[in-house]
PDB file of N, H, CA, C and O in Angstrom:
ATOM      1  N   UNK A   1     -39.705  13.789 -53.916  1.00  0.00           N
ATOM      2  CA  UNK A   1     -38.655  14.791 -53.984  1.00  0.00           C
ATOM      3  C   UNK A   1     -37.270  14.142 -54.031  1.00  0.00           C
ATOM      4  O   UNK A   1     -36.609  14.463 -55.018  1.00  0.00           O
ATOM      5  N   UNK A   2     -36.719  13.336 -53.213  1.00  0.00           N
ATOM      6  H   UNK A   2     -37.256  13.075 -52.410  1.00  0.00           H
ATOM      7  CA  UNK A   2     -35.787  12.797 -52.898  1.00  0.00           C
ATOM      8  C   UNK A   2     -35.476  11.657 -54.395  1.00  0.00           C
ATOM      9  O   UNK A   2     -34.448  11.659 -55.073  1.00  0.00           O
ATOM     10  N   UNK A   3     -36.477  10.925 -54.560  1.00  0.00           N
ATOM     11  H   UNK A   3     -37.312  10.923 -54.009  1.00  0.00           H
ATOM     12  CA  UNK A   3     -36.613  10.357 -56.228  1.00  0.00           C
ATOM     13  C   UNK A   3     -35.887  11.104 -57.495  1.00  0.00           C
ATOM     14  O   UNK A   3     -34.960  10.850 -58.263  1.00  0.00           O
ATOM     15  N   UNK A   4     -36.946  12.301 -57.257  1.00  0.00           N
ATOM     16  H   UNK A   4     -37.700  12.507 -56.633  1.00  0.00           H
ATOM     17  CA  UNK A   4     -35.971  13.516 -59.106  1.00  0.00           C
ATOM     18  C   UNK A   4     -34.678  13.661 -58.127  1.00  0.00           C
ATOM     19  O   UNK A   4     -33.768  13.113 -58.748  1.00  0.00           O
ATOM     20  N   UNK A   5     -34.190  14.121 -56.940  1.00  0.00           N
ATOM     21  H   UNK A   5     -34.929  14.566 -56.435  1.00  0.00           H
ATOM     22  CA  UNK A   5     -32.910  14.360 -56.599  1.00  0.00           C
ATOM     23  C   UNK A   5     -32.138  13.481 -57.088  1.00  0.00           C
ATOM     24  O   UNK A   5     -31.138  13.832 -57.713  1.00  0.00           O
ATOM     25  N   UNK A   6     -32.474  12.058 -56.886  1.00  0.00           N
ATOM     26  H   UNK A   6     -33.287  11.773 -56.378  1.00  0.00           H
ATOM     27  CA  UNK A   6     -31.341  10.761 -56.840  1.00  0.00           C
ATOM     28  C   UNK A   6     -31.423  11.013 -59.091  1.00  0.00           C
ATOM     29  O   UNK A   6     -30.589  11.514 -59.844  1.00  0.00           O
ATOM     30  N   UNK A   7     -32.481  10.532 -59.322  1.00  0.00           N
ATOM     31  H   UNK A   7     -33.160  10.124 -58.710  1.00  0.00           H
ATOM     32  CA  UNK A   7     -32.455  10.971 -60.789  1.00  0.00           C
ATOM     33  C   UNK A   7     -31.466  11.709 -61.435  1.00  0.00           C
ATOM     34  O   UNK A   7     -30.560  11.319 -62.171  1.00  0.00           O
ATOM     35  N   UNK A   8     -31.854  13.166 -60.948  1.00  0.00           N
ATOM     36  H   UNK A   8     -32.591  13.482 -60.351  1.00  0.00           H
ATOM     37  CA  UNK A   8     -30.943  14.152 -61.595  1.00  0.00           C
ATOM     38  C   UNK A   8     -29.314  13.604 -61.031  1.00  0.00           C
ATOM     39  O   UNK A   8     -28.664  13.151 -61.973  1.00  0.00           O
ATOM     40  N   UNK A   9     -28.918  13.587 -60.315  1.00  0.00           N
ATOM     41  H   UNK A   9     -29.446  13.955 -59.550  1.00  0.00           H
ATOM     42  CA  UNK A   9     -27.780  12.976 -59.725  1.00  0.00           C
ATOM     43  C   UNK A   9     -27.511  11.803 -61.310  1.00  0.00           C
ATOM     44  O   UNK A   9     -26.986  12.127 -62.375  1.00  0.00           O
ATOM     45  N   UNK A  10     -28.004  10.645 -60.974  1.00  0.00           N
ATOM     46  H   UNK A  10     -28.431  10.382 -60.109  1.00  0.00           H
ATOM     47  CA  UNK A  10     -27.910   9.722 -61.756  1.00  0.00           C
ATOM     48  C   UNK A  10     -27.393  10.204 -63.251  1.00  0.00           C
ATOM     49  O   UNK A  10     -26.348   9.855 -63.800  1.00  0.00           O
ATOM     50  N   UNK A  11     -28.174  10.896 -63.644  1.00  0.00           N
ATOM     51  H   UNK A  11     -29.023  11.179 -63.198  1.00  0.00           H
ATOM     52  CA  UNK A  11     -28.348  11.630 -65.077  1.00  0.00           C
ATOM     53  C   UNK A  11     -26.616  12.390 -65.284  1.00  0.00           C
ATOM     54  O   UNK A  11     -25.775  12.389 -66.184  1.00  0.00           O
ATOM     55  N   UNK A  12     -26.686  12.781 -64.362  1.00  0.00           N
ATOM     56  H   UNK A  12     -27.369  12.781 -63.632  1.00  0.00           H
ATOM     57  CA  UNK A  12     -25.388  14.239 -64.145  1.00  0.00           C
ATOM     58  C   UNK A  12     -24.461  13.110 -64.483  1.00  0.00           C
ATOM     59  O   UNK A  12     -23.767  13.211 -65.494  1.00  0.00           O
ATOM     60  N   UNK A  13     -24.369  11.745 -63.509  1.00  0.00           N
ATOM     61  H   UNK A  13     -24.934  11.663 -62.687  1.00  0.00           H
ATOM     62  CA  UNK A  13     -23.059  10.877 -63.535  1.00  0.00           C
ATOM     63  C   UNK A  13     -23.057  10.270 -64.622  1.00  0.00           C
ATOM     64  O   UNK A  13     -21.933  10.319 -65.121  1.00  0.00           O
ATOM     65  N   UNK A  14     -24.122   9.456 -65.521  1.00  0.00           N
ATOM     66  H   UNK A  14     -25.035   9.416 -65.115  1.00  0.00           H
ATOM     67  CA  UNK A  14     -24.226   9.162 -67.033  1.00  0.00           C
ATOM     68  C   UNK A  14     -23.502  10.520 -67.995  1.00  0.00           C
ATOM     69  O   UNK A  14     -22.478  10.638 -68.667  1.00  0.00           O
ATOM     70  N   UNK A  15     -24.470  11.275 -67.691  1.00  0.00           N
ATOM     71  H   UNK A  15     -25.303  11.179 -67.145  1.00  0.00           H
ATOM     72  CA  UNK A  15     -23.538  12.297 -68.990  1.00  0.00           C
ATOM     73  C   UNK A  15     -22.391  12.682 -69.180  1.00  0.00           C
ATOM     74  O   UNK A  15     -21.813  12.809 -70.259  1.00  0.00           O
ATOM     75  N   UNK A  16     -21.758  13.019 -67.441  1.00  0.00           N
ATOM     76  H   UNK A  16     -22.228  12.916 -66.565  1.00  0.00           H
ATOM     77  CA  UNK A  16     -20.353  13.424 -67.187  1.00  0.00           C
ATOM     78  C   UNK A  16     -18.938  12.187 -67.510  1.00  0.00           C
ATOM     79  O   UNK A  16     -17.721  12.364 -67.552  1.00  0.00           O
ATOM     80  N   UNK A  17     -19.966  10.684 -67.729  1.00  0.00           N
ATOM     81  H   UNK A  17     -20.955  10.540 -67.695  1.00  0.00           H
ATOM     82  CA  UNK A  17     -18.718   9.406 -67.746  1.00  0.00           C
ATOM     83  C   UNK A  17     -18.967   9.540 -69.317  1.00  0.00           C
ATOM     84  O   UNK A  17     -18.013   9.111 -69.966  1.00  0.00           O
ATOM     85  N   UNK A  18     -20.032  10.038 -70.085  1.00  0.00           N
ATOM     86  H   UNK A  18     -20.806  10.387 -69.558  1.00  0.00           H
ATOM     87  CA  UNK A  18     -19.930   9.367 -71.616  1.00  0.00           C
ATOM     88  C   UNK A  18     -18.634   9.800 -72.306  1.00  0.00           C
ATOM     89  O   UNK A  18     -17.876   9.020 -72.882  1.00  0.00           O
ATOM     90  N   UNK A  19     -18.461  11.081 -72.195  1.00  0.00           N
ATOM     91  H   UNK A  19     -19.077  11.715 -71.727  1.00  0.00           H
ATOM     92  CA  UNK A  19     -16.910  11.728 -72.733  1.00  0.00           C
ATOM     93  C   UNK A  19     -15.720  10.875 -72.449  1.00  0.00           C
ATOM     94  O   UNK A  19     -15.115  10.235 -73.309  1.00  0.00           O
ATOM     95  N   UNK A  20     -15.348  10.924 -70.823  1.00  0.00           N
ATOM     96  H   UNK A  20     -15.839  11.443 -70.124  1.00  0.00           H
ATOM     97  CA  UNK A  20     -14.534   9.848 -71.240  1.00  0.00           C
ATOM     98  C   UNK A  20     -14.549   8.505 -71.019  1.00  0.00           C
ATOM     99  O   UNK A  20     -13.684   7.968 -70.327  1.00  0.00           O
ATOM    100  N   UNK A  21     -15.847   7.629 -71.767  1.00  0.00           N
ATOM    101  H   UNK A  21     -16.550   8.065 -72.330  1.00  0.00           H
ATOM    102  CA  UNK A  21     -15.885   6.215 -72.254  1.00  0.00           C
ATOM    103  C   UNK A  21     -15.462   6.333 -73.708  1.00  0.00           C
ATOM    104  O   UNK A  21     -14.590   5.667 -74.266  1.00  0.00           O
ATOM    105  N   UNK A  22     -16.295   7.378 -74.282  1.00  0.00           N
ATOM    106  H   UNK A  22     -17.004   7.919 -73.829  1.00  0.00           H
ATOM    107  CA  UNK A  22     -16.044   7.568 -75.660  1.00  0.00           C
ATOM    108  C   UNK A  22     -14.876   7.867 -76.396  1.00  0.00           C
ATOM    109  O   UNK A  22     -14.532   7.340 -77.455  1.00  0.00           O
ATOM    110  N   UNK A  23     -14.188   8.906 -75.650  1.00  0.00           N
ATOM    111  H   UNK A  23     -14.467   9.333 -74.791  1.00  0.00           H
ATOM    112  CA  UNK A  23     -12.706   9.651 -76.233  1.00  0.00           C
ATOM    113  C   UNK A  23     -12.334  10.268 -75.416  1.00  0.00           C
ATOM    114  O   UNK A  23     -12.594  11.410 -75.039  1.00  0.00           O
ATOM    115  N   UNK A  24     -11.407   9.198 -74.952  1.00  0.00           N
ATOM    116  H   UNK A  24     -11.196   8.270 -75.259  1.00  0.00           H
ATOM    117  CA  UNK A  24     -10.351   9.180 -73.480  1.00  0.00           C
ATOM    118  C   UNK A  24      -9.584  10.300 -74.084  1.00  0.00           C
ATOM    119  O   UNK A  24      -9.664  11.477 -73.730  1.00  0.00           O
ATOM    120  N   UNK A  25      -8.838   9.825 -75.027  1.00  0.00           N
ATOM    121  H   UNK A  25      -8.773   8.869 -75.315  1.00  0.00           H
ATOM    122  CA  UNK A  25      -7.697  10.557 -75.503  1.00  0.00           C
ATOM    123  C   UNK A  25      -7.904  12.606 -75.149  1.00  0.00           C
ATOM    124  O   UNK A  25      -7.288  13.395 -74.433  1.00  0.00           O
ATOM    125  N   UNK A  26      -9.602  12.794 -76.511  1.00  0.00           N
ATOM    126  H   UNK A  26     -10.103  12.153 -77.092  1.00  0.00           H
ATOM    127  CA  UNK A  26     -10.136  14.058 -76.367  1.00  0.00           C
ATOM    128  C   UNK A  26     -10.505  14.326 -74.675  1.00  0.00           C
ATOM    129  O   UNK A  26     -10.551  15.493 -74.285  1.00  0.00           O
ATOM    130  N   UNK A  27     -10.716  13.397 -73.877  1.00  0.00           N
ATOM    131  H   UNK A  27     -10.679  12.449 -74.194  1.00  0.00           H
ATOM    132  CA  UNK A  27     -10.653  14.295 -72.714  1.00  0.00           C
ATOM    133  C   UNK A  27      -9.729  14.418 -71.827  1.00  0.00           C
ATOM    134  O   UNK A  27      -9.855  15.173 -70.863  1.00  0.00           O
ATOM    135  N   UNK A  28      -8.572  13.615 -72.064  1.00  0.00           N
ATOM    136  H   UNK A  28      -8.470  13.002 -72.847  1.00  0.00           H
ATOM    137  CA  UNK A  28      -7.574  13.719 -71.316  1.00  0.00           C
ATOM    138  C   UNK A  28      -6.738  15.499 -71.883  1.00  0.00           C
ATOM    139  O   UNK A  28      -6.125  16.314 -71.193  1.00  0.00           O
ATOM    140  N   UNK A  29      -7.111  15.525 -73.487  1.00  0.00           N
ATOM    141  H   UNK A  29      -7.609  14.862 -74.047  1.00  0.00           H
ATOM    142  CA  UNK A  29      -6.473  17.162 -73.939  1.00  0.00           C
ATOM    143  C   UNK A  29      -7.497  18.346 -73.537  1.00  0.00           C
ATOM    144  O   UNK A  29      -7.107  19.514 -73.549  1.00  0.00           O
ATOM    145  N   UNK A  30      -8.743  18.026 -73.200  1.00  0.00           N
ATOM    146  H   UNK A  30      -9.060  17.078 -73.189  1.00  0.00           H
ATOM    147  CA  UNK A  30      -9.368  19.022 -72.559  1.00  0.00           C
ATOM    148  C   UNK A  30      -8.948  19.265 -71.262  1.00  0.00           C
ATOM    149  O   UNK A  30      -8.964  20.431 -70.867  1.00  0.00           O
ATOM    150  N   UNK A  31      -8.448  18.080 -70.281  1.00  0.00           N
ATOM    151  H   UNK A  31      -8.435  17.133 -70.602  1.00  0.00           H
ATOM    152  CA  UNK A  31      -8.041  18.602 -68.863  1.00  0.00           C
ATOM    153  C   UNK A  31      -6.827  19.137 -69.060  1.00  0.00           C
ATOM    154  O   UNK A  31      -6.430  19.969 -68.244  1.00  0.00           O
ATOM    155  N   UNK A  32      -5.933  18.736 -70.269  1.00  0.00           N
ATOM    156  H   UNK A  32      -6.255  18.060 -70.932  1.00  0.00           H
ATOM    157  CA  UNK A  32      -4.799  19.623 -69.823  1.00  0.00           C
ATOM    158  C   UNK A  32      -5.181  21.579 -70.120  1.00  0.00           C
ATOM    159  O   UNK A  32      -4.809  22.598 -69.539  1.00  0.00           O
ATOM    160  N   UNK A  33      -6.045  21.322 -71.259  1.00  0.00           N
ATOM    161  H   UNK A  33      -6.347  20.494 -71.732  1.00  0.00           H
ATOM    162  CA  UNK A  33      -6.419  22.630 -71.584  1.00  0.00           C
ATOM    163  C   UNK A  33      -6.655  23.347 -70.384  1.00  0.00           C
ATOM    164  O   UNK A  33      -5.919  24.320 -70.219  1.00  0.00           O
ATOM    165  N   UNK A  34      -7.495  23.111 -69.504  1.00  0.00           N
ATOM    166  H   UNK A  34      -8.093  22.321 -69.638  1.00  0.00           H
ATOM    167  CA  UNK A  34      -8.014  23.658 -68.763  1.00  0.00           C
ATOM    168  C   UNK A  34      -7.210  24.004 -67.296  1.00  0.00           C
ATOM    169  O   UNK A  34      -7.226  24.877 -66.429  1.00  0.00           O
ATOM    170  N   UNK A  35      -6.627  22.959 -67.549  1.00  0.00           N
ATOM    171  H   UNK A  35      -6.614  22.250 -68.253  1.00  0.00           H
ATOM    172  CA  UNK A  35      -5.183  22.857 -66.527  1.00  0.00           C
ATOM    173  C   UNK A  35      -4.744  24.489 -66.453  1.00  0.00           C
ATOM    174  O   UNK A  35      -4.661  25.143 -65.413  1.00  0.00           O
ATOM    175  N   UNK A  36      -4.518  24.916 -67.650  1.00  0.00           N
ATOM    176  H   UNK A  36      -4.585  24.385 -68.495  1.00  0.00           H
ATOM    177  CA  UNK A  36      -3.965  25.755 -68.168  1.00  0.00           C
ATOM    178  C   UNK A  36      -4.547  27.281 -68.192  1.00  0.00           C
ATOM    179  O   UNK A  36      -4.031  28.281 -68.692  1.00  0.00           O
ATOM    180  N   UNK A  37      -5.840  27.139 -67.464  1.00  0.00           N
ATOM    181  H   UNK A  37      -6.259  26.326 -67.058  1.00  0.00           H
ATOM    182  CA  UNK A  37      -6.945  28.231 -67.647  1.00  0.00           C
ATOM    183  C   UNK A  37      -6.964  28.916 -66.402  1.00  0.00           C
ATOM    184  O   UNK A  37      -7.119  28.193 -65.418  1.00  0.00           O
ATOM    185  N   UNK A  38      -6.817  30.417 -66.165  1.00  0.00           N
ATOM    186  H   UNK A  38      -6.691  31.004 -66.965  1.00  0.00           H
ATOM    187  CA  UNK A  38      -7.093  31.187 -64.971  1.00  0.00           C
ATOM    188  C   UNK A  38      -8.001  30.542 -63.912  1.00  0.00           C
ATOM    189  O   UNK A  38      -8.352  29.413 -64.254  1.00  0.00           O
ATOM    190  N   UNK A  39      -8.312  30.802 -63.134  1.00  0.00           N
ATOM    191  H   UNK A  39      -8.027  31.719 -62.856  1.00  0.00           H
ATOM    192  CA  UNK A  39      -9.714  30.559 -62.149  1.00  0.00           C
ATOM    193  C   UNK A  39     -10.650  31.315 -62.494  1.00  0.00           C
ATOM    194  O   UNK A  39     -11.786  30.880 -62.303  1.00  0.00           O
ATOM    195  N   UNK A  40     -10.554  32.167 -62.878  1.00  0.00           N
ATOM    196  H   UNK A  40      -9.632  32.521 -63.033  1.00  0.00           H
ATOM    197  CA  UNK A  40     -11.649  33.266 -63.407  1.00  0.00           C
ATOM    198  C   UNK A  40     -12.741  32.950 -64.564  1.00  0.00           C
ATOM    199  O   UNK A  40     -13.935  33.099 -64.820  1.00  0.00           O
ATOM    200  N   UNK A  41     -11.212  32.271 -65.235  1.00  0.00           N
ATOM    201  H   UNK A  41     -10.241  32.151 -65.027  1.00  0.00           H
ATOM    202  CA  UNK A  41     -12.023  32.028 -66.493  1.00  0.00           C
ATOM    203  C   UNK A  41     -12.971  30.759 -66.367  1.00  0.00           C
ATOM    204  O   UNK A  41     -14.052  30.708 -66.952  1.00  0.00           O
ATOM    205  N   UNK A  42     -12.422  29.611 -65.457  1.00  0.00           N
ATOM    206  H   UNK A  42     -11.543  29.653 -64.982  1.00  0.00           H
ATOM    207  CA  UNK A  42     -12.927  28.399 -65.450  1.00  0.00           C
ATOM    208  C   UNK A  42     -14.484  28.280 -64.343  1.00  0.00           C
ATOM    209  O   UNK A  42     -15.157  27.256 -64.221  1.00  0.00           O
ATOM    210  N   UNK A  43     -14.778  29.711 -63.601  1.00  0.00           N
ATOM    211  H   UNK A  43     -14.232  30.543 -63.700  1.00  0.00           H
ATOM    212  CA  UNK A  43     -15.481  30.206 -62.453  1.00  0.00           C
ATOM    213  C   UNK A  43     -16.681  30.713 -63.858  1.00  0.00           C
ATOM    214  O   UNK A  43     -17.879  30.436 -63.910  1.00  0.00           O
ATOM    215  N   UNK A  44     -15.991  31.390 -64.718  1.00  0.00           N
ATOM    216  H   UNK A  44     -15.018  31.615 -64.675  1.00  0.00           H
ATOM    217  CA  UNK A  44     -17.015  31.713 -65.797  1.00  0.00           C
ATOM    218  C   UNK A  44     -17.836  30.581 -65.684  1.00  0.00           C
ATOM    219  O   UNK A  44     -18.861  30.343 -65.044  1.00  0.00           O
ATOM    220  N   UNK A  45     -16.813  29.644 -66.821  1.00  0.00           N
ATOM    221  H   UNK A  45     -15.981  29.837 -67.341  1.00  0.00           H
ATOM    222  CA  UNK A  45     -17.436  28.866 -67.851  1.00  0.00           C
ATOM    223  C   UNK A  45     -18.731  28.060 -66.503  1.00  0.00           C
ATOM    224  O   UNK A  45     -19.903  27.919 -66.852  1.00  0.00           O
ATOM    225  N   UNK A  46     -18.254  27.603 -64.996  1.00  0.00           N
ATOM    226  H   UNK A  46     -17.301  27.717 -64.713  1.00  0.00           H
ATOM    227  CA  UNK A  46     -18.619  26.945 -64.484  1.00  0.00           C
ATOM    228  C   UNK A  46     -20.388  27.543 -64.423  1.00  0.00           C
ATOM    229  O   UNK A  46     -21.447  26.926 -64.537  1.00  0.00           O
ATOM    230  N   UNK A  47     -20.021  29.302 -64.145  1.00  0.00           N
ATOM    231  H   UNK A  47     -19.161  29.804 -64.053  1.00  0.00           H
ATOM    232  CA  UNK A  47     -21.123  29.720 -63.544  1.00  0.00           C
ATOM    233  C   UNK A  47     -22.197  29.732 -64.789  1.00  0.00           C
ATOM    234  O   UNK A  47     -23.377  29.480 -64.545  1.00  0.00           O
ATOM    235  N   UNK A  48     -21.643  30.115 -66.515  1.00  0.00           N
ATOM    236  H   UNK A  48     -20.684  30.319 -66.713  1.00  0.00           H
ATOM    237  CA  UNK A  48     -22.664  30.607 -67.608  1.00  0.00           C
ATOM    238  C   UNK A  48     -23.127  28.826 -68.002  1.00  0.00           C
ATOM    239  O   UNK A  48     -23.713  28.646 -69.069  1.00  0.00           O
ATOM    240  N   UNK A  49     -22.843  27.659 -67.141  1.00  0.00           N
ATOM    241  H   UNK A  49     -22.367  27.806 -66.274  1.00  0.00           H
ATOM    242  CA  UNK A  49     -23.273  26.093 -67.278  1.00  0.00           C
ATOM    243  C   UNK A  49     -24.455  26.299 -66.793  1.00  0.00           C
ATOM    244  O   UNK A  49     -25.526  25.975 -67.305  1.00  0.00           O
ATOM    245  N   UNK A  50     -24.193  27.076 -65.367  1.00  0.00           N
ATOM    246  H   UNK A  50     -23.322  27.339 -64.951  1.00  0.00           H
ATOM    247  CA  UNK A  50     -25.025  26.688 -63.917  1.00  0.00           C
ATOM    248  C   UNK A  50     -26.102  27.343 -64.791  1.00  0.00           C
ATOM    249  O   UNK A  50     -26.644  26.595 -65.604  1.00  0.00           O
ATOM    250  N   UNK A  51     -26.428  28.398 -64.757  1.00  0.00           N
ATOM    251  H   UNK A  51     -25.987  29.005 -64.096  1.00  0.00           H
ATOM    252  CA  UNK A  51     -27.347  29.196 -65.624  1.00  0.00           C
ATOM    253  C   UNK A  51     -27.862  28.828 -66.539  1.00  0.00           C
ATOM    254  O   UNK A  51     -29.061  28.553 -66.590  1.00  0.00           O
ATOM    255  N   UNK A  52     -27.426  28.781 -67.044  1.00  0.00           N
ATOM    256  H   UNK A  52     -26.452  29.004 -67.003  1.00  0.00           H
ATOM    257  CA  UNK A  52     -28.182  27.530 -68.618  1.00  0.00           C
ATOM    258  C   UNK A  52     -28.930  26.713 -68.670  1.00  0.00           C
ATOM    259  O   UNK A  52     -29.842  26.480 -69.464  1.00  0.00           O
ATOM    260  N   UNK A  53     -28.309  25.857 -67.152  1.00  0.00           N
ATOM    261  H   UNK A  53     -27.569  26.047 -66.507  1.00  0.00           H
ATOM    262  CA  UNK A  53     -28.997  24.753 -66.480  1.00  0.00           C
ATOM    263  C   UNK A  53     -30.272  25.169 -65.910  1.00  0.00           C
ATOM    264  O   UNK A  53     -31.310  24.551 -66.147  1.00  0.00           O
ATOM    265  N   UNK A  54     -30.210  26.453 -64.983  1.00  0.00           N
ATOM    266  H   UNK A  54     -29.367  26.956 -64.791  1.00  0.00           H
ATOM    267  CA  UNK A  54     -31.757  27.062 -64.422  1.00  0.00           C
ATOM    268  C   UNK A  54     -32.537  27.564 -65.375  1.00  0.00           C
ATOM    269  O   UNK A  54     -33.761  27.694 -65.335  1.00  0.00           O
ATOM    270  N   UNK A  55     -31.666  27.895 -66.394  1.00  0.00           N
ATOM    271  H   UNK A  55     -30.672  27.790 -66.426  1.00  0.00           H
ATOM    272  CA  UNK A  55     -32.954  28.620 -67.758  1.00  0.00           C
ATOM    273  C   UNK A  55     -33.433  27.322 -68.203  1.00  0.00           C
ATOM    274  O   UNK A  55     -34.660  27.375 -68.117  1.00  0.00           O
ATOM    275  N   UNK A  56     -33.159  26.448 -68.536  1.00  0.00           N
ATOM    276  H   UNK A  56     -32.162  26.405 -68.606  1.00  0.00           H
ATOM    277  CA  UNK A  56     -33.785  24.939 -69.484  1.00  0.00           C
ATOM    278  C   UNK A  56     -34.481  24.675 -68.672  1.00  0.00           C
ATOM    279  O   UNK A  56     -35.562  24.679 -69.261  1.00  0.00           O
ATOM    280  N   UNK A  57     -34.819  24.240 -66.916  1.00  0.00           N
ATOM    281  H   UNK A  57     -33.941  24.237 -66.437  1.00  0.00           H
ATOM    282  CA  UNK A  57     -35.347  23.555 -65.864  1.00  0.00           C
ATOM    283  C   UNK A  57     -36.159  24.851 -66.165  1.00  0.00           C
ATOM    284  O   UNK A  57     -37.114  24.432 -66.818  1.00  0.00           O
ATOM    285  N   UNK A  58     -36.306  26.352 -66.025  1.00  0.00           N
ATOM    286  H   UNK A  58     -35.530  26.693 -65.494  1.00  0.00           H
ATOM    287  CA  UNK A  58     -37.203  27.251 -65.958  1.00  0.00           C
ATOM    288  C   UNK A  58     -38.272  26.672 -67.325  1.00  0.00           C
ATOM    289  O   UNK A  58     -39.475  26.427 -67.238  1.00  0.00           O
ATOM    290  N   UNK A  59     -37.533  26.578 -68.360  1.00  0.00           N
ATOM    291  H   UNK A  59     -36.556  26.778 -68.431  1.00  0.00           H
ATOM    292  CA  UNK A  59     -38.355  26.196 -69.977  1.00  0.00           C
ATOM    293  C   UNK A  59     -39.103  25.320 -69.679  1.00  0.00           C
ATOM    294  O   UNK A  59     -40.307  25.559 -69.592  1.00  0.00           O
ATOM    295  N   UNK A  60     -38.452  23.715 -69.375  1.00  0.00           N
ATOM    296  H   UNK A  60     -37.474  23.521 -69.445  1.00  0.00           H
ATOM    297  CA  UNK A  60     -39.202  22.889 -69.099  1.00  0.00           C
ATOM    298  C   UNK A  60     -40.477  22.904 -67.980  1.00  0.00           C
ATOM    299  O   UNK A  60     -41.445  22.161 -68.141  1.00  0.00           O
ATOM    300  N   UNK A  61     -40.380  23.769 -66.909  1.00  0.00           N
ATOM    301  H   UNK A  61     -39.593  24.373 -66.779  1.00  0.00           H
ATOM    302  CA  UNK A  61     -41.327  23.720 -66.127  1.00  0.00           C
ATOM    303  C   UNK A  61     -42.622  23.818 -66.620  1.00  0.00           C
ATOM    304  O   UNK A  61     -43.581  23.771 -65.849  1.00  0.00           O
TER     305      UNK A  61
END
């Protein structure tokens, strides 16, 4: 159990650094974008991720 935890962890921190290794520039204009975004809206986007995330883990099961 503790193994897929550290995994998924692992995975999350690979995918979340590739953006900006790749194109600093493009993610430095996405944080300002977002800078710029209600809480509401950014509570969306956060929550229709989270979801997405339990539907694919539901698929894959």
């Amino acid at each position: 159990m503790w193994h897929d935890f550290l995994v998924a962890i692992s995975l999350v921190l690979v995918i979340e650094g590739m953006m900006p290794f790749l194109s600093p520039e493009r993610t430095r204009k996405t944080m300002e974008l977002m800078m710029q975004m209600h809480n509401g809206t950014l509570r969306f986007v956060g929550l229709t991720s989270m979801l997405l995330g339990v539907v694919f883990l539901y698929i894959l099961k």
